[in-house]
FIKOLZA-1660 file (N, C-alpha, C; in steps of 0.1 Angstrom, whole numbers, plus 5000, padded with zeros to 4 digits):
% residues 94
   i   px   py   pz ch aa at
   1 2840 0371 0301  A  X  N
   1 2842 0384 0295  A  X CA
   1 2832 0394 0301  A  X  C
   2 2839 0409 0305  A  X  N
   2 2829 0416 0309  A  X CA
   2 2826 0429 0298  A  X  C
   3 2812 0433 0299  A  X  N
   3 2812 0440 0290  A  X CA
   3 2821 0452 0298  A  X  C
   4 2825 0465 0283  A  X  N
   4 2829 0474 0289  A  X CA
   4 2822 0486 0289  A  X  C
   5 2819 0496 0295  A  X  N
   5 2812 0505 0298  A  X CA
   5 2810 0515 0290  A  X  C
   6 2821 0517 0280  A  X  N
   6 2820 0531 0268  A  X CA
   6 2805 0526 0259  A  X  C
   7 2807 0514 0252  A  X  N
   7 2794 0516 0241  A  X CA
   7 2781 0515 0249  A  X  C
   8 2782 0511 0267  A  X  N
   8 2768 0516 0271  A  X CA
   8 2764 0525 0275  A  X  C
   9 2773 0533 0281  A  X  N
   9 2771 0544 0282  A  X CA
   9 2771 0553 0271  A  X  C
  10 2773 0547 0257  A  X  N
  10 2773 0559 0246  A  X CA
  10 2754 0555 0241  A  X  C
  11 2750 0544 0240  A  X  N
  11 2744 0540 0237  A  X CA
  11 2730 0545 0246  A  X  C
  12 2734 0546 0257  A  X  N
  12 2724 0551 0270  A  X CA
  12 2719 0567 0266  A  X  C
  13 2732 0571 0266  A  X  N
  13 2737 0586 0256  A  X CA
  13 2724 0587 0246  A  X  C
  14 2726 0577 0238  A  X  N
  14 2719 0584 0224  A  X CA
  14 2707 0582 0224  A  X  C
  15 2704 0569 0230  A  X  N
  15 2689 0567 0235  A  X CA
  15 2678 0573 0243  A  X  C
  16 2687 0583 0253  A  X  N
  16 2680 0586 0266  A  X CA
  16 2664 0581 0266  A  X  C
  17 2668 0572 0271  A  X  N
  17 2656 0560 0281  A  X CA
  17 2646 0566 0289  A  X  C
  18 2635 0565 0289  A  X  N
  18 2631 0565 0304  A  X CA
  18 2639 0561 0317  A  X  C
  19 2639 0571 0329  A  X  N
  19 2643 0568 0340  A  X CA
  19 2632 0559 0350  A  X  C
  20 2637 0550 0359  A  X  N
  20 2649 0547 0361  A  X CA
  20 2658 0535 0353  A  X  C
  21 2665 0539 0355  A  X  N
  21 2676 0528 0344  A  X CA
  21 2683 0518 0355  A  X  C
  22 2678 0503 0354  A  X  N
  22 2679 0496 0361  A  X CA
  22 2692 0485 0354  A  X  C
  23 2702 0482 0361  A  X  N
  23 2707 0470 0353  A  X CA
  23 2705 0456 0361  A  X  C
  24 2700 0451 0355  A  X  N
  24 2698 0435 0362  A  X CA
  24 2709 0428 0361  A  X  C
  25 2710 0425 0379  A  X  N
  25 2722 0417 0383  A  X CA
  25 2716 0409 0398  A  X  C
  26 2726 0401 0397  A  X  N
  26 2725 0390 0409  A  X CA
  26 2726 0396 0427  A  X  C
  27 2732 0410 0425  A  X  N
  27 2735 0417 0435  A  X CA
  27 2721 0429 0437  A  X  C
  28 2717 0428 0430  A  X  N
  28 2703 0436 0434  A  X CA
  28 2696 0437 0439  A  X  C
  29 2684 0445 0440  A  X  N
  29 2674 0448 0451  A  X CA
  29 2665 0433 0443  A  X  C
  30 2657 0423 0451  A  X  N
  30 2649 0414 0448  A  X CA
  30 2640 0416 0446  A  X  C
  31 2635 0413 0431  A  X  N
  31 2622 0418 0429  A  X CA
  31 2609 0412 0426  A  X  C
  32 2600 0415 0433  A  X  N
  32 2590 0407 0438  A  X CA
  32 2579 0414 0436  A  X  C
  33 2566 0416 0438  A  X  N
  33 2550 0423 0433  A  X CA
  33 2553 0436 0442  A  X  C
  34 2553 0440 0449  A  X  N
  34 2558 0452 0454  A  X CA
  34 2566 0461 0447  A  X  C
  35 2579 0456 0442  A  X  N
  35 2582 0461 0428  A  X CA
  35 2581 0465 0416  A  X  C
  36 2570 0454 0414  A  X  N
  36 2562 0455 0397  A  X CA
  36 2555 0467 0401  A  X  C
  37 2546 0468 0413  A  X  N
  37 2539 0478 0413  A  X CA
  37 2541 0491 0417  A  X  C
  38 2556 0492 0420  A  X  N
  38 2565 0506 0421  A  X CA
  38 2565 0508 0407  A  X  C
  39 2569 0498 0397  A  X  N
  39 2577 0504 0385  A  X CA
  39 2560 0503 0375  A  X  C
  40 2551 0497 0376  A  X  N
  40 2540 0499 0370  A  X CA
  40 2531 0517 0373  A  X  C
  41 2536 0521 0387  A  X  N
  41 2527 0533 0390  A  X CA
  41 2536 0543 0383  A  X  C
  42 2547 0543 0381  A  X  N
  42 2560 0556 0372  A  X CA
  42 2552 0557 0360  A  X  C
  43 2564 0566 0353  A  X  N
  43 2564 0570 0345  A  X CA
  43 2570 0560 0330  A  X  C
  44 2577 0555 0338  A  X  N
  44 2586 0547 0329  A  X CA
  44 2598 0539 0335  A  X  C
  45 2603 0529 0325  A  X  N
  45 2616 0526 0330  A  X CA
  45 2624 0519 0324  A  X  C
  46 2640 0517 0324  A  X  N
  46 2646 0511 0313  A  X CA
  46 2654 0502 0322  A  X  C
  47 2655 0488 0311  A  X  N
  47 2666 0482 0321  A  X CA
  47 2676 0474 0309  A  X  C
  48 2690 0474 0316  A  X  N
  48 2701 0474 0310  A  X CA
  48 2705 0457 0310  A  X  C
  49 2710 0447 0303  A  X  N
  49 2712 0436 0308  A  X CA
  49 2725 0430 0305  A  X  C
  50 2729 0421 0312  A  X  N
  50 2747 0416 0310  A  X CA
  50 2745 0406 0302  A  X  C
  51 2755 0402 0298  A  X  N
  51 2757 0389 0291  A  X CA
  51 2772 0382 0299  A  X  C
  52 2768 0371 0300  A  X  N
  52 2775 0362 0305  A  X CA
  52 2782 0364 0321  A  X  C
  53 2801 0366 0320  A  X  N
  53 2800 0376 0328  A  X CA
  53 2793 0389 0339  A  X  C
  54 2789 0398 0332  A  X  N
  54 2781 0410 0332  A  X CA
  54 2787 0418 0324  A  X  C
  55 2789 0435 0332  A  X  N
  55 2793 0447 0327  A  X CA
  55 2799 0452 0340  A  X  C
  56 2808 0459 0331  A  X  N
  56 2823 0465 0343  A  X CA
  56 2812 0474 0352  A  X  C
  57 2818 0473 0366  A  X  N
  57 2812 0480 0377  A  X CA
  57 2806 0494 0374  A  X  C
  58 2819 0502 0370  A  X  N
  58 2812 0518 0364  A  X CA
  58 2800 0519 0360  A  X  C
  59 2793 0509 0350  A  X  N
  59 2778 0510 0347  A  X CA
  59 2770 0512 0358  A  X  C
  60 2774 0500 0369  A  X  N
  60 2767 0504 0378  A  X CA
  60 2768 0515 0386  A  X  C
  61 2780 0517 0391  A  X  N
  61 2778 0530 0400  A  X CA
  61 2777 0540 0392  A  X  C
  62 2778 0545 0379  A  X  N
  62 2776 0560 0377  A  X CA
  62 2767 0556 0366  A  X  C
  63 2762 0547 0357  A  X  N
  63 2750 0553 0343  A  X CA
  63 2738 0545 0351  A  X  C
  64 2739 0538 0360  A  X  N
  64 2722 0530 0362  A  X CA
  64 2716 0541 0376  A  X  C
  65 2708 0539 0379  A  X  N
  65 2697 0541 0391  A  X CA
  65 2701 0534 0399  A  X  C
  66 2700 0520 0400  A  X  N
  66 2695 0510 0405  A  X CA
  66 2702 0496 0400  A  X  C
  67 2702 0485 0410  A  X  N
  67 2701 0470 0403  A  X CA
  67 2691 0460 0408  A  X  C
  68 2689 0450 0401  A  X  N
  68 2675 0448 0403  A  X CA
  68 2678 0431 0401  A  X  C
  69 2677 0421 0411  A  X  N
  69 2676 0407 0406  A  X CA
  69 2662 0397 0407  A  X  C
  70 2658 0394 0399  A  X  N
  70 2644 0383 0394  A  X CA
  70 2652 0369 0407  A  X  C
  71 2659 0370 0415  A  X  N
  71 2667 0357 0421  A  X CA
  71 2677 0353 0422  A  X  C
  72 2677 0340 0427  A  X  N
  72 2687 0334 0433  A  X CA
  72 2693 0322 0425  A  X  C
  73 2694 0327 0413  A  X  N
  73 2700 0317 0402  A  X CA
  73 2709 0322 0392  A  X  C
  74 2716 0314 0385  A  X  N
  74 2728 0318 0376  A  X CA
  74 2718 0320 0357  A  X  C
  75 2720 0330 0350  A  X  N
  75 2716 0328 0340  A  X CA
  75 2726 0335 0331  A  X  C
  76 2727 0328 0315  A  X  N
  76 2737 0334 0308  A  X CA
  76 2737 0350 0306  A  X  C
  77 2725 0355 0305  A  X  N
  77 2721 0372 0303  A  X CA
  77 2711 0372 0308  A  X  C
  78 2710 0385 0311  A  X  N
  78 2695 0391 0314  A  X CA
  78 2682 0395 0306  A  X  C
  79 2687 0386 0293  A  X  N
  79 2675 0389 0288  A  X CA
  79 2662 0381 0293  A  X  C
  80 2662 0373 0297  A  X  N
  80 2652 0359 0307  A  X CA
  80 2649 0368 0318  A  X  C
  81 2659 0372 0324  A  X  N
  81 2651 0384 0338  A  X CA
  81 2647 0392 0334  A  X  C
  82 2646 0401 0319  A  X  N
  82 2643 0416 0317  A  X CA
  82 2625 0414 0309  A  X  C
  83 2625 0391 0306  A  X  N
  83 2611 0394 0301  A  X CA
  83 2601 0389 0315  A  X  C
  84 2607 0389 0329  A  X  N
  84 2601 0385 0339  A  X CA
  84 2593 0397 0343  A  X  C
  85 2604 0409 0341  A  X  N
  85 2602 0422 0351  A  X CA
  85 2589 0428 0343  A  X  C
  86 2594 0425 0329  A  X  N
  86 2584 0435 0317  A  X CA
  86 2572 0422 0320  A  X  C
  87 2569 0413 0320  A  X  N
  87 2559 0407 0323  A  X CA
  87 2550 0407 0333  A  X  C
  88 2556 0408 0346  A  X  N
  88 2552 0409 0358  A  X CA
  88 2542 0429 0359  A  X  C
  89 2553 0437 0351  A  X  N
  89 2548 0453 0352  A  X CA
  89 2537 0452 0345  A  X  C
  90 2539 0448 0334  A  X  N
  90 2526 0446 0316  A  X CA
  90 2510 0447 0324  A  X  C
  91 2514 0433 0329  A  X  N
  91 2502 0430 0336  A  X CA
  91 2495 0439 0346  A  X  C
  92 2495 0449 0354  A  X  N
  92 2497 0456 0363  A  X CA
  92 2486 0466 0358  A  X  C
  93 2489 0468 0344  A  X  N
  93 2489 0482 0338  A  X CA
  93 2477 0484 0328  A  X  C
  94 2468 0491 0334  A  X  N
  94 2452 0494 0328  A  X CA
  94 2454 0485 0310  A  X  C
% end
């Protein structure tokens, strides 16, 4: 099942996140300490995560920044990659 795009984008909507708004997927830019330390020197950043499936394409091309993958492996959601990214940045950070 893929998620569908209305309640994230409503939800993105109501929350306005810190940019950039990353959704973690298997097709993403690879992210590695060079990264953490891009996203540790900002301002901020939010990241969006799939379940199972994922989320319909639209999220990606029109509500995220960016996509972003922790690797080269199958996982049921992104919440396992979203505490790699936040752990890897955490640390970083005075």
């Amino acid at each position: 099942m893929v998620m569908t795009p209305e309640p994230l984008f409503a939800a993105v909507e109501s929350a306005a996140p810190p940019r950039p708004l990353l959704l973690l997927s298997a097709s993403g830019r690879r992210f590695d300490q060079a990264m953490a330390r891009e996203l540790a020197t900002g301002e901020g950043f939010s990241l969006v995560c799939g379940r199972y499936e994922g989320v319909d394409q639209r999220v990606a091309d029109h509500l995220c920044d960016g996509e972003l993958s922790v690797g080269d492996y199958v996982l049921s959601g992104g919440e396992a990659a979203a505490l790699v990214v936040i752990e890897a940045v955490g640390r970083l950070l005075p």
